[in-house]
FIKOL-767559 format. One record per atom (N, C-alpha, C, CB): residue in three letters; residue number from 1; x, y, z; atom name. Coordinates in steps of 0.05 Angstrom, whole numbers, padded with zeros to 5 digits. Glycine has a CB too. Layout:
% residues N
+------+-----+--------+--------+--------+------+
! type ! seq !      X !      Y !      Z ! atom !
+------+-----+--------+--------+--------+------+
!  ALA ! NUM !      X !      Y !      Z !   CA !
...
+------+-----+--------+--------+--------+------+
//
This chain:
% residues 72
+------+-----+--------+--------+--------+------+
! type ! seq !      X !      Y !      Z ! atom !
+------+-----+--------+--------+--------+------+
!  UNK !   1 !  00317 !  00136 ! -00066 !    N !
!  UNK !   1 !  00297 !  00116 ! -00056 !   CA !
!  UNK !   1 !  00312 !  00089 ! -00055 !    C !
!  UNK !   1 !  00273 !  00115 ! -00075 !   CB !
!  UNK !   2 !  00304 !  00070 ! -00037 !    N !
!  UNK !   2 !  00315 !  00050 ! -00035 !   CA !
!  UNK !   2 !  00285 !  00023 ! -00025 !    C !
!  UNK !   2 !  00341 !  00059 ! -00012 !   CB !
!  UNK !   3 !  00294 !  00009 ! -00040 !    N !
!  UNK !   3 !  00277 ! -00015 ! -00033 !   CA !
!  UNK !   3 !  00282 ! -00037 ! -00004 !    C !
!  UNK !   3 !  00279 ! -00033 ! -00059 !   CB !
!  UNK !   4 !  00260 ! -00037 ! -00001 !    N !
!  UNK !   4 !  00261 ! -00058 !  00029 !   CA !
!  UNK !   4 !  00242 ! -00076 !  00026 !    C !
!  UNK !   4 !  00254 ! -00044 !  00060 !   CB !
!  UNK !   5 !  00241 ! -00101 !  00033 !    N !
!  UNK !   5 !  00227 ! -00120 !  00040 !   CA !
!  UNK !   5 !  00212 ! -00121 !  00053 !    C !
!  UNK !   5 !  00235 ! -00133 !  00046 !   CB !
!  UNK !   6 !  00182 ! -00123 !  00046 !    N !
!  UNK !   6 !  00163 ! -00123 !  00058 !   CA !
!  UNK !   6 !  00152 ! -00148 !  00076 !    C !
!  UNK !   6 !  00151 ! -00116 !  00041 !   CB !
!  UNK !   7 !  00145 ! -00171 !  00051 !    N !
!  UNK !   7 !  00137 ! -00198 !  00057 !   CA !
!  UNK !   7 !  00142 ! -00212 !  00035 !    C !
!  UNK !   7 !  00109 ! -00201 !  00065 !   CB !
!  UNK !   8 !  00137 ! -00240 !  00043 !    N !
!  UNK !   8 !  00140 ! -00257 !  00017 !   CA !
!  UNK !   8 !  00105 ! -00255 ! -00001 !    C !
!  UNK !   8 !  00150 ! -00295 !  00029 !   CB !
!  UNK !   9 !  00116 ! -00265 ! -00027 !    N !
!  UNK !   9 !  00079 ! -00254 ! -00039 !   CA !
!  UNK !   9 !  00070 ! -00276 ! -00035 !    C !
!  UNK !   9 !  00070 ! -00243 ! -00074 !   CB !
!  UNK !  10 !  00081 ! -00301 ! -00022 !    N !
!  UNK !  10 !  00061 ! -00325 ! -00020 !   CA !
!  UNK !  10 !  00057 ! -00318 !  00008 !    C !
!  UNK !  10 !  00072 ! -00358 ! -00027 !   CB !
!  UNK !  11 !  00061 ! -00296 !  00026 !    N !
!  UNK !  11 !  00047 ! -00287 !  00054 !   CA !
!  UNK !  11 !  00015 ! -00273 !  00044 !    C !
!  UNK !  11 !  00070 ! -00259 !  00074 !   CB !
!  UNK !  12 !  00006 ! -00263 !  00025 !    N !
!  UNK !  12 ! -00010 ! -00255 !  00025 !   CA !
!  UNK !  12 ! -00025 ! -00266 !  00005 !    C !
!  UNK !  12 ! -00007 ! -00235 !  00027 !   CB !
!  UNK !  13 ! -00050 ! -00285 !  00004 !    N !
!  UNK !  13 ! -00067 ! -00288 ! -00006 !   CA !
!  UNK !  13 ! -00079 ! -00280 ! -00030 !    C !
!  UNK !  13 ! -00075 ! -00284 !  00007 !   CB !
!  UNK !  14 ! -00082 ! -00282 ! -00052 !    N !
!  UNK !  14 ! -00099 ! -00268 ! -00081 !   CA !
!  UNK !  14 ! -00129 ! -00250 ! -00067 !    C !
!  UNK !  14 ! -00113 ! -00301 ! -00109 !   CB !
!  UNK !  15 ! -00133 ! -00230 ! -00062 !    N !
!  UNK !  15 ! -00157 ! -00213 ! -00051 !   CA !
!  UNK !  15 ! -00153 ! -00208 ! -00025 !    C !
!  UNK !  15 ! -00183 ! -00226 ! -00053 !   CB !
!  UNK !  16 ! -00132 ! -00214 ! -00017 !    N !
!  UNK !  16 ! -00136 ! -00210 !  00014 !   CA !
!  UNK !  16 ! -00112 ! -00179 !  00013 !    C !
!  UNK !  16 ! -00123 ! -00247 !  00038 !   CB !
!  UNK !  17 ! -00115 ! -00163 !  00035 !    N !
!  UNK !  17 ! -00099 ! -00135 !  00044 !   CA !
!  UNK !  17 ! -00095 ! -00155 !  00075 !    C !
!  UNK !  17 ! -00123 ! -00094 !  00045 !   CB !
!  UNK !  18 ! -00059 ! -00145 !  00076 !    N !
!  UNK !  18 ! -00045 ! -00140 !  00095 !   CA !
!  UNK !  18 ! -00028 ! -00104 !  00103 !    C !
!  UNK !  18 ! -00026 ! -00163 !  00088 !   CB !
!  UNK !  19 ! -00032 ! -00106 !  00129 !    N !
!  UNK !  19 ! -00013 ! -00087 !  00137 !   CA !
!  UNK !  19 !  00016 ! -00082 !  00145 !    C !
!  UNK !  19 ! -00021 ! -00080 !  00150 !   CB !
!  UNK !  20 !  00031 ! -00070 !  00138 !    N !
!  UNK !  20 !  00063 ! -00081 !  00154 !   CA !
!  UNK !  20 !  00072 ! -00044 !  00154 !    C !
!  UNK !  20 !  00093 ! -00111 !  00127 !   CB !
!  UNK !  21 !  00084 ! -00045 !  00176 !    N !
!  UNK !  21 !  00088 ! -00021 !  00186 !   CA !
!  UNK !  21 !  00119 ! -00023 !  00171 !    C !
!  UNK !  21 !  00083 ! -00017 !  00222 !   CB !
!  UNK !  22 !  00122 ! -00002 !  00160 !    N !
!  UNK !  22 !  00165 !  00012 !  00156 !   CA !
!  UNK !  22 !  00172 !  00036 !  00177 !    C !
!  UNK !  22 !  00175 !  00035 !  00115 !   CB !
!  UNK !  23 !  00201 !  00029 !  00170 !    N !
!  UNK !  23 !  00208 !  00046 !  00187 !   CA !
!  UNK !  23 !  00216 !  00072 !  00170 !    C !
!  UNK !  23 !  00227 !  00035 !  00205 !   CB !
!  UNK !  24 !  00229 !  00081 !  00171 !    N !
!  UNK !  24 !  00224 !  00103 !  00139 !   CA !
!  UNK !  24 !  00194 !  00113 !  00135 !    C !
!  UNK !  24 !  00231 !  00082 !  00106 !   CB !
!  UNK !  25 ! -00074 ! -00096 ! -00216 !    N !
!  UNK !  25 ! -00086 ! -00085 ! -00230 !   CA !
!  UNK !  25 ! -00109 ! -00065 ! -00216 !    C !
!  UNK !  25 ! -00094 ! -00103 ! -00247 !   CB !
!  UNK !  26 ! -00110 ! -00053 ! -00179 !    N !
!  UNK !  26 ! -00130 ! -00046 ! -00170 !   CA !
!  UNK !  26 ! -00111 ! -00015 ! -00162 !    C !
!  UNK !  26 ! -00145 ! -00068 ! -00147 !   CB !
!  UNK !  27 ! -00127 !  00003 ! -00160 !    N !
!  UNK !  27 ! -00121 !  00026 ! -00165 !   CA !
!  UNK !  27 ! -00132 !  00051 ! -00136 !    C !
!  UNK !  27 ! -00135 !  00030 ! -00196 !   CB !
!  UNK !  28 ! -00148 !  00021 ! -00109 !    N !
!  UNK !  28 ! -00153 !  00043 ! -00088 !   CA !
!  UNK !  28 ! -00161 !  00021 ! -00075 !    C !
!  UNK !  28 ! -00172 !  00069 ! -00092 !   CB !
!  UNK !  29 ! -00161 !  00040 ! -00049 !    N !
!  UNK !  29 ! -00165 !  00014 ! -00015 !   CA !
!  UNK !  29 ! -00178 !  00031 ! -00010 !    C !
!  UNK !  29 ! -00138 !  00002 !  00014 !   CB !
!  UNK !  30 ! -00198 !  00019 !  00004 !    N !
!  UNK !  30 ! -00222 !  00030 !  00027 !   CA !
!  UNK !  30 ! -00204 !  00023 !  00049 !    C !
!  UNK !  30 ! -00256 !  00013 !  00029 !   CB !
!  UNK !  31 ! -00205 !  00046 !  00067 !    N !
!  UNK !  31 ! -00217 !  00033 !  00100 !   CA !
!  UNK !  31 ! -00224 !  00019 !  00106 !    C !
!  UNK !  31 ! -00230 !  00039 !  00113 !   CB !
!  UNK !  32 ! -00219 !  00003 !  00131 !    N !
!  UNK !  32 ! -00246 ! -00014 !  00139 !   CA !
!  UNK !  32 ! -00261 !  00004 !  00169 !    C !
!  UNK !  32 ! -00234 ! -00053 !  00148 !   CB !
!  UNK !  33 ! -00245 !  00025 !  00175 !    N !
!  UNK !  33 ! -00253 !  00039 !  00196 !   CA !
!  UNK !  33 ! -00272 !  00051 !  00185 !    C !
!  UNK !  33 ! -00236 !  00056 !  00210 !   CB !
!  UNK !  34 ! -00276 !  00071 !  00164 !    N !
!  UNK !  34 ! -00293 !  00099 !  00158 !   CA !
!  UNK !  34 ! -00304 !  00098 !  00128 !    C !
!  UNK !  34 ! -00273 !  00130 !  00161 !   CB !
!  UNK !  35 ! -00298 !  00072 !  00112 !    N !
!  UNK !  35 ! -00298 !  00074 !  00083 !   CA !
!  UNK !  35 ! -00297 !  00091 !  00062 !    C !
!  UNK !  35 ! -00310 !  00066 !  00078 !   CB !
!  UNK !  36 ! -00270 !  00108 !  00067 !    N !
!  UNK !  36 ! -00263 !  00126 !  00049 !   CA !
!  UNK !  36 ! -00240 !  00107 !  00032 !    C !
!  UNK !  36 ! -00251 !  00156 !  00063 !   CB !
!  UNK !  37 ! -00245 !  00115 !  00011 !    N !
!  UNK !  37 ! -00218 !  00107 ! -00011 !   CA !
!  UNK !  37 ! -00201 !  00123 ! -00016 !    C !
!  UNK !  37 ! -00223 !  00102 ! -00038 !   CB !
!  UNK !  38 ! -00182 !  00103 ! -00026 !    N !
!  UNK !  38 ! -00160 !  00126 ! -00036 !   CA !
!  UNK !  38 ! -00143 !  00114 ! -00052 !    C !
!  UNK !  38 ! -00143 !  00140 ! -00014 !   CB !
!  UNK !  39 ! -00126 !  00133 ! -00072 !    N !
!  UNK !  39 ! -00114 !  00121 ! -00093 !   CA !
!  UNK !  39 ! -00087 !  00112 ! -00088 !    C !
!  UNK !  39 ! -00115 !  00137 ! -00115 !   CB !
!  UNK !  40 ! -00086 !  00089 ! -00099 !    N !
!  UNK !  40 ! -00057 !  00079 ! -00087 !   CA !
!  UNK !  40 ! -00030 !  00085 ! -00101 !    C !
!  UNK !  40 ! -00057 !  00048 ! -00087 !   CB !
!  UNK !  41 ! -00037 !  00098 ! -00124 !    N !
!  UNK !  41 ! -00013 !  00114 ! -00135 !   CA !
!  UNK !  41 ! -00010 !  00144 ! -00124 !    C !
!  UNK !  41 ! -00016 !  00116 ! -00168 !   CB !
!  UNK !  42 ! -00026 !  00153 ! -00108 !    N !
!  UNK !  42 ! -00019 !  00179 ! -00100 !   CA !
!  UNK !  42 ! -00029 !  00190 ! -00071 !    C !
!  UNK !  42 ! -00029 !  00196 ! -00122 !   CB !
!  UNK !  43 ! -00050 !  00167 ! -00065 !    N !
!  UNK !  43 ! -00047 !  00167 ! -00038 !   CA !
!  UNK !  43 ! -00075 !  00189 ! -00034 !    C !
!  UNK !  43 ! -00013 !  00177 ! -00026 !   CB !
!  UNK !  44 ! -00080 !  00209 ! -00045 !    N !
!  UNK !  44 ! -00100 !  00218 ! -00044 !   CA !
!  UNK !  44 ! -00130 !  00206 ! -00040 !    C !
!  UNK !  44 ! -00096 !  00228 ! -00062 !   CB !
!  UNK !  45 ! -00151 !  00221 ! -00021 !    N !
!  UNK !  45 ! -00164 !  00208 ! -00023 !   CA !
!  UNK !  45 ! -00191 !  00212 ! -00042 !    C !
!  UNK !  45 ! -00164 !  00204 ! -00001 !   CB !
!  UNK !  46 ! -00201 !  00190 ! -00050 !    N !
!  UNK !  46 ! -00224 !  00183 ! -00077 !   CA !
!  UNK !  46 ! -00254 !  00196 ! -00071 !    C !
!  UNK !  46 ! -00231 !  00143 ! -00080 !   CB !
!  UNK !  47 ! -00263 !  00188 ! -00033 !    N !
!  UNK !  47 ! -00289 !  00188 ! -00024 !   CA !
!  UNK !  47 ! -00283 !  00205 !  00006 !    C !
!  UNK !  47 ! -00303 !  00155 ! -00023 !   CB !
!  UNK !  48 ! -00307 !  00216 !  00003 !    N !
!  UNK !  48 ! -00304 !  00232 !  00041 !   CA !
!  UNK !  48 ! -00317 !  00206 !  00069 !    C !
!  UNK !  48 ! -00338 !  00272 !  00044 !   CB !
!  UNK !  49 ! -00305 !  00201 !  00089 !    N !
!  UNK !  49 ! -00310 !  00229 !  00092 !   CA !
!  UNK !  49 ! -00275 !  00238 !  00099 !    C !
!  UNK !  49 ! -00336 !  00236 !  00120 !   CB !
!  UNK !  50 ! -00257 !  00218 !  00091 !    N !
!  UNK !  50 ! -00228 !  00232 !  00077 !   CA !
!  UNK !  50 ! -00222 !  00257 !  00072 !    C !
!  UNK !  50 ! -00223 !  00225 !  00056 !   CB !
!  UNK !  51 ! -00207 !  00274 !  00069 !    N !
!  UNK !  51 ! -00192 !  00296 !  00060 !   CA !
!  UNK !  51 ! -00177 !  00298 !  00055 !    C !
!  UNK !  51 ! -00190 !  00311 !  00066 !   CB !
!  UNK !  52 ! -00155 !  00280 !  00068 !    N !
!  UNK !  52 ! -00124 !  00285 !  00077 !   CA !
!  UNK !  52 ! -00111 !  00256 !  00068 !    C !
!  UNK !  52 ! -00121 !  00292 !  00113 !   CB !
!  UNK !  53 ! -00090 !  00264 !  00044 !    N !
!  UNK !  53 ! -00079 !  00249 !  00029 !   CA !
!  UNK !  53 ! -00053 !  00233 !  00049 !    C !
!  UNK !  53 ! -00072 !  00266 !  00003 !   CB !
!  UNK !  54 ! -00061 !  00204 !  00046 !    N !
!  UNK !  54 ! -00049 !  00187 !  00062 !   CA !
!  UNK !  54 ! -00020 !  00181 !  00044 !    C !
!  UNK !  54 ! -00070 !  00160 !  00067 !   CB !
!  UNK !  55 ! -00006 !  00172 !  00054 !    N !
!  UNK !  55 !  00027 !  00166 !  00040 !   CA !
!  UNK !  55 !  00023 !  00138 !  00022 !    C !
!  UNK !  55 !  00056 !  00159 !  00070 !   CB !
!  UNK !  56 !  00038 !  00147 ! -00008 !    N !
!  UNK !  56 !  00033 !  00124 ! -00024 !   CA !
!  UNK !  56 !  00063 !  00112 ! -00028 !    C !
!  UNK !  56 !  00017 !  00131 ! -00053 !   CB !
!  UNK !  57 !  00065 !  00087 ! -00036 !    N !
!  UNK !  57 !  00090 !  00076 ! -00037 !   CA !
!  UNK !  57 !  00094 !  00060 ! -00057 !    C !
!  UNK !  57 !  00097 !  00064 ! -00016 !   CB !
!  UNK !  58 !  00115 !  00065 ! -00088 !    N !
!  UNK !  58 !  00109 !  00043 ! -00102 !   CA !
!  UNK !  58 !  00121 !  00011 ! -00090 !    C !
!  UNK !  58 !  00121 !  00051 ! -00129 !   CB !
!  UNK !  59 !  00113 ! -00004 ! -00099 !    N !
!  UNK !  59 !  00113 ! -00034 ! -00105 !   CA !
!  UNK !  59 !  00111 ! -00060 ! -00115 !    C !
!  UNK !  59 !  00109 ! -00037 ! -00102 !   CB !
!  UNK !  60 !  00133 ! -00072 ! -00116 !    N !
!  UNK !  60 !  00130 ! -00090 ! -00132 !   CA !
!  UNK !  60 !  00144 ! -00120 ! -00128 !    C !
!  UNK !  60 !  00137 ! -00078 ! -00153 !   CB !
!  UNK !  61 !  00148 ! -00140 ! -00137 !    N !
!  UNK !  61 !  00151 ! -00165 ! -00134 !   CA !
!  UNK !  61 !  00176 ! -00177 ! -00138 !    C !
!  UNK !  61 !  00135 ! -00175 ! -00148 !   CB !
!  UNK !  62 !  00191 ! -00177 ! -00124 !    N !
!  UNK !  62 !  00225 ! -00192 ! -00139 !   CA !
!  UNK !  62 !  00231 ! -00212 ! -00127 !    C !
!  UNK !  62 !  00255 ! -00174 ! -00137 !   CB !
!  UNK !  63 !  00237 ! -00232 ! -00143 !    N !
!  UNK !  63 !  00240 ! -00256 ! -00132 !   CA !
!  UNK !  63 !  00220 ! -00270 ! -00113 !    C !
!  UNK !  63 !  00262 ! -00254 ! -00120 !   CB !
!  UNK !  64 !  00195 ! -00268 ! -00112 !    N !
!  UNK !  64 !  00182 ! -00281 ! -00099 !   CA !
!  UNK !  64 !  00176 ! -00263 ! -00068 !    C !
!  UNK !  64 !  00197 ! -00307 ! -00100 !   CB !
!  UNK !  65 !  00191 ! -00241 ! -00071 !    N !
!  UNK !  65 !  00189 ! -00224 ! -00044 !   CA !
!  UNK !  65 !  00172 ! -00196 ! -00050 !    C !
!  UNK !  65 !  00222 ! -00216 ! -00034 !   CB !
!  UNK !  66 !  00153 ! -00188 ! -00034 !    N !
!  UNK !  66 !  00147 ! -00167 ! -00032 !   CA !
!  UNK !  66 !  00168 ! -00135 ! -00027 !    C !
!  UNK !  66 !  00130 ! -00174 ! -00015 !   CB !
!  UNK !  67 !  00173 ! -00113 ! -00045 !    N !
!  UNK !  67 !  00190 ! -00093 ! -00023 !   CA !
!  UNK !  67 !  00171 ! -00069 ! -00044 !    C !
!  UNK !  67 !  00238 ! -00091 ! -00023 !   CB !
!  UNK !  68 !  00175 ! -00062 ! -00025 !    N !
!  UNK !  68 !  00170 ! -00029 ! -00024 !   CA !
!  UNK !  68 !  00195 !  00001 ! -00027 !    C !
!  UNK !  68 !  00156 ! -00027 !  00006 !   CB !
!  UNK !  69 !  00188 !  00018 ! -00039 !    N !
!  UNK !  69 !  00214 !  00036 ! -00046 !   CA !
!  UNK !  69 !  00202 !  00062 ! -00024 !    C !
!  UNK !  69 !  00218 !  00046 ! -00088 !   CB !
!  UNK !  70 !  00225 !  00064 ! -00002 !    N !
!  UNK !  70 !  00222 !  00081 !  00015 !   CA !
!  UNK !  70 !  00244 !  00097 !  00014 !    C !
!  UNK !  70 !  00217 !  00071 !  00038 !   CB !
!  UNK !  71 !  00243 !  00128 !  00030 !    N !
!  UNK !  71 !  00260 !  00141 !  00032 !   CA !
!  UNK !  71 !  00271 !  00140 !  00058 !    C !
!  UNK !  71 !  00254 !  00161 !  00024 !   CB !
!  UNK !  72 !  00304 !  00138 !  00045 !    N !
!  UNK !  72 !  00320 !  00132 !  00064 !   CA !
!  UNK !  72 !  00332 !  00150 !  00098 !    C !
!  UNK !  72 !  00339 !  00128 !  00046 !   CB !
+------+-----+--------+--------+--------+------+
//
């Protein structure tokens, strides 16, 4: 696994969700299309009308930068 740069964390807001496409304390995201949840450690989903476990990615904060650990 290798980490990449997502965004900086002063790009995103305290409560606010961004999206950013790769190329490669809250614990689930709704949709805003269909409001199913799902867990963000495993990507699975929480509520229907979901079934099908979406891709999870850990993450975390270094130096003031957002990255994400993707496979290479």
């Amino acid at each position: 696994m290798a980490l990449r740069k997502v965004a900086a964390a002063s790009d995103i807001p305290v409560g606010e969700v961004r999206r950013y496409e790769v190329d490669v304390d809250f614990e689930t995201i709704e949709c805003p299309k269909h409001g199913s949840t799902f867990d963000l450690n495993t990507g699975n989903p929480r509520t229907l009308p979901a079934t099908m476990p979406v891709r999870a990615y850990r993450v975390k904060v270094e130096e003031g930068d957002i990255v994400i650990e993707v496979d290479e």
